[in-house]
N, C-alpha and C positions, 0 to 999 in steps of 0.2 A: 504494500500500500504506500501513494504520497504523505505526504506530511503538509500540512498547510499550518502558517505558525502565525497568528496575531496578536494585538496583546495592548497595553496602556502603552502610550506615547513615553517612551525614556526605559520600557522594562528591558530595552539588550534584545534587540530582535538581531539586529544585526551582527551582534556578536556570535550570537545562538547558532545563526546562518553559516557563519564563516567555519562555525567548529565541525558544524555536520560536513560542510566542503571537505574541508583539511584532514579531519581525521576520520570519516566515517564515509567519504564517496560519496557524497548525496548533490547532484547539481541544482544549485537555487537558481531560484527567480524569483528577483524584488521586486515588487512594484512603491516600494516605498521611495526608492530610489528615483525611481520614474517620477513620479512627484513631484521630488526636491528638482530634477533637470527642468520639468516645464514651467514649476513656479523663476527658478534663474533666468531661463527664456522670454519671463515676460518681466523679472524685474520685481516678480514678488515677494512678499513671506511668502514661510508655507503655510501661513492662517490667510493670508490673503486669496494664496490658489485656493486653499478649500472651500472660501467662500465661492470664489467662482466658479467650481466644480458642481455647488446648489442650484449655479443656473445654467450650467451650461453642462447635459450630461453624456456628452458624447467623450469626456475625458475616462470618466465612468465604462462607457461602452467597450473604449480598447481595454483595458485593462483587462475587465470580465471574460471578453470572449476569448482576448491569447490565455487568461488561466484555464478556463473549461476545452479549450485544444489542445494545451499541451498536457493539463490532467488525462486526459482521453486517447491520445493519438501516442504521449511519450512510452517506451520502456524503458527508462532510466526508472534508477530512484529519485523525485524529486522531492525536494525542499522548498516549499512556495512561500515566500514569506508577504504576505498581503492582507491588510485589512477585511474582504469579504469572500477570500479563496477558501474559505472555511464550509460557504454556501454555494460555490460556485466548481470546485473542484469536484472531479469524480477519483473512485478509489482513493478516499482521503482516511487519514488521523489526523483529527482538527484538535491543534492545540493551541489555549491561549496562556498568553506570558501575563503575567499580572506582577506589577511591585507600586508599593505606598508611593502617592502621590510627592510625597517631601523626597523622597530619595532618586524618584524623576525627573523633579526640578534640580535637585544637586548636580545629576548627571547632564542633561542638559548644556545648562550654565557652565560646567567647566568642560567642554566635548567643542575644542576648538576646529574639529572638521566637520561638521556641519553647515559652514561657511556663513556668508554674510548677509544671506536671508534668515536666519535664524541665530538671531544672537541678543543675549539679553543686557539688562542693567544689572540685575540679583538676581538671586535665588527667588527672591519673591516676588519678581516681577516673570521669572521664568516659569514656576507656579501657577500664577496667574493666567498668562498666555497658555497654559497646557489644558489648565480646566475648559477652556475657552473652546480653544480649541478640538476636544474631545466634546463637549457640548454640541459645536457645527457638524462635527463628524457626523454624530448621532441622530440630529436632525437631520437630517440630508439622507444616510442612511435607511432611514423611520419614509424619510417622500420620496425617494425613489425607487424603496424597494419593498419597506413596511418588516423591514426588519430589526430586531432589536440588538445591535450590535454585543452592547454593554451585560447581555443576558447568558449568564455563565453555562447556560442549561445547552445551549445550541453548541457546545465541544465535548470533546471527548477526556481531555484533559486538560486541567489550570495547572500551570506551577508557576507558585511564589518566587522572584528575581531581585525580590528587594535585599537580603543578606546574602545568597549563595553563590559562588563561585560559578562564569560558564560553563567549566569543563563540567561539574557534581549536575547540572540542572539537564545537556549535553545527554548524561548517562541515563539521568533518571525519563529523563524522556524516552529513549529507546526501549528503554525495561518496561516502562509503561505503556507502549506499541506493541510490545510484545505481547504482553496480559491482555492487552485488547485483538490482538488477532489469535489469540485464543480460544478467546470467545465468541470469536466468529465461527473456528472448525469445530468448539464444543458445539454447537446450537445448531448447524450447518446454514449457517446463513453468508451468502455469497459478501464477497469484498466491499461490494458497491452497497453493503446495509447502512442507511442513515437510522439512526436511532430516534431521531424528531423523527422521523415520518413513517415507522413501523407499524405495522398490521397489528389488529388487534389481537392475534395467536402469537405473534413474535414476543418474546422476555425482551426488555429492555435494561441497557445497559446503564444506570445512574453516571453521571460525570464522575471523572476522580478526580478531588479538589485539593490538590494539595499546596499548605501553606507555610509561610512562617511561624511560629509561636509568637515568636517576639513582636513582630509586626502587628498580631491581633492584640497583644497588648498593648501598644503604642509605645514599645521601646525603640531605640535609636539604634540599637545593634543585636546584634542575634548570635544562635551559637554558631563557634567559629572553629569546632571541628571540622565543618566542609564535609561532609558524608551525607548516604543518603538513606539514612533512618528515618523509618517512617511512622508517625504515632497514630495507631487507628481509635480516632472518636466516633463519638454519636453527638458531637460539637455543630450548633448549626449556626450558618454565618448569612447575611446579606449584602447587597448593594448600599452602603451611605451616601450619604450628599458629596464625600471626599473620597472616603477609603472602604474597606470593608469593613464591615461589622460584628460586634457578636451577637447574634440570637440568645442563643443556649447552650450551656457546656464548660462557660469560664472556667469552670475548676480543671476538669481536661486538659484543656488549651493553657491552665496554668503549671499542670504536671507536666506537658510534652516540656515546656519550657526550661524548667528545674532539669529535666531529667538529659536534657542537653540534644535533644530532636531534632532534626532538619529541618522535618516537615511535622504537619499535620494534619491528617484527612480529614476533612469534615464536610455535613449535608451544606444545601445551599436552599435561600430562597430566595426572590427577588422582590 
């Protein structure tokens, strides 16, 4: 199967891309990239392309149908690193990259190759412009296609980017492709099974949401053994106005934490 990889504005997509390149054979294709080149082209941010993108969707249009060609027609393994390749690829594992809004802006702000459409004054001026930014995504997203980007439920896999090392997130992704084509030959369901859109005889697969402790806490740093232990909860988390949330389970999510945990699974709602 492909991989299609999305995720918050600053979680290391690119980074993520380059590791599966280098060490693991996988040919990517950016479309984030593509982006950043037309907004230079015209001289703008890239909050300013975005906006133009809301009115003008034929920027939309190439993007979507070279991902659903080269998902379909490729045999390589690919690595499609694209905001809606998640919906748009076939024979995919849809993974999204998530890290805390603060540690985005951090990265951002100091990420001198991003050039001079995208450069800020602060950290909290770079903050600011991401919320913003990820707000127009969404909307635009919501009218052109009536999808909800931001809805953890439409992947196969979350992993937290805010503390971990690329290479540890890198591994833990492949291990979790693996588990999930599993359970495609346990169930016999062909490659091309989307889970949003399963029969009602089909068992469906729940997302594996896995996170930071730290992060659900609102600490500033996390453990920093780098491995990829995994803490299984019945912890449930949401979407907040910023970051994610906790539902239910604090005490869980505050054991993985003590206990020195990578990750920790937990349900989702939205």
């Amino acid at each position: 199967m492909h991989i299609t990889l999305t995720g918050n504005l600053g979680s290391g997509k690119s980074t993520i891309a380059k590791i599966m390149s280098d060490h693991y054979g996988y040919t990517i294709y950016s479309t984030g990239k593509i982006q950043r080149e037309l907004a230079e082209e015209r001289g703008l941010t890239v909050l300013e392309m975005n906006k133009l993108m809301q009115q003008d969707h034929s920027f939309d249009n190439i993007i979507d149908e070279k991902v659903t060609q080269l998902s379909r027609d490729s045999e390589k393994d690919l690595f499609i690193d694209s905001r809606l390749a998640w919906h748009f690829a076939e024979r995919a594992f849809k993974v999204f990259l998530s890290v805390s809004i603060d540690e985005a802006a951090r990265r951002v702000y100091n990420d001198d190759k991003r050039g001079e459409v995208e450069t800020y004054s602060s950290i909290e001026d770079a903050k600011k412009n991401l919320i913003e930014r990820a707000r127009t995504e969404d909307v635009r997203y919501k009218d052109i296609y009536g999808l909800d980007y931001f809805n953890l439920n439409n992947y196969d896999l979350v992993l937290d980017s805010t503390f971990t090392k690329p290479e540890v997130l890198a591994s833990v992704l492949l291990n979790e492709k693996k588990r999930y084509e599993e359970f495609l030959i346990k169930n016999g369901l062909p490659e091309t099974y989307d889970k949003n859109k399963a029969g009602a005889g089909e068992r469906k697969l729940a997302p594996r949401i896995l996170l930071a402790p730290a992060r659900l806490l609102g600490a500033t740093a996390g453990n920093t053994r780098d491995n990829d232990e995994i803490y299984v909860s019945g912890a449930i988390v949401r979407s907040g106005a910023e970051d994610i949330e906790i539902v239910s389970g604090r005490d869980e999510i505050e054991k993985a934490a003590r206990e020195g945990y990578e990750f920790v699974s937990v349900g989702y709602v939205r």
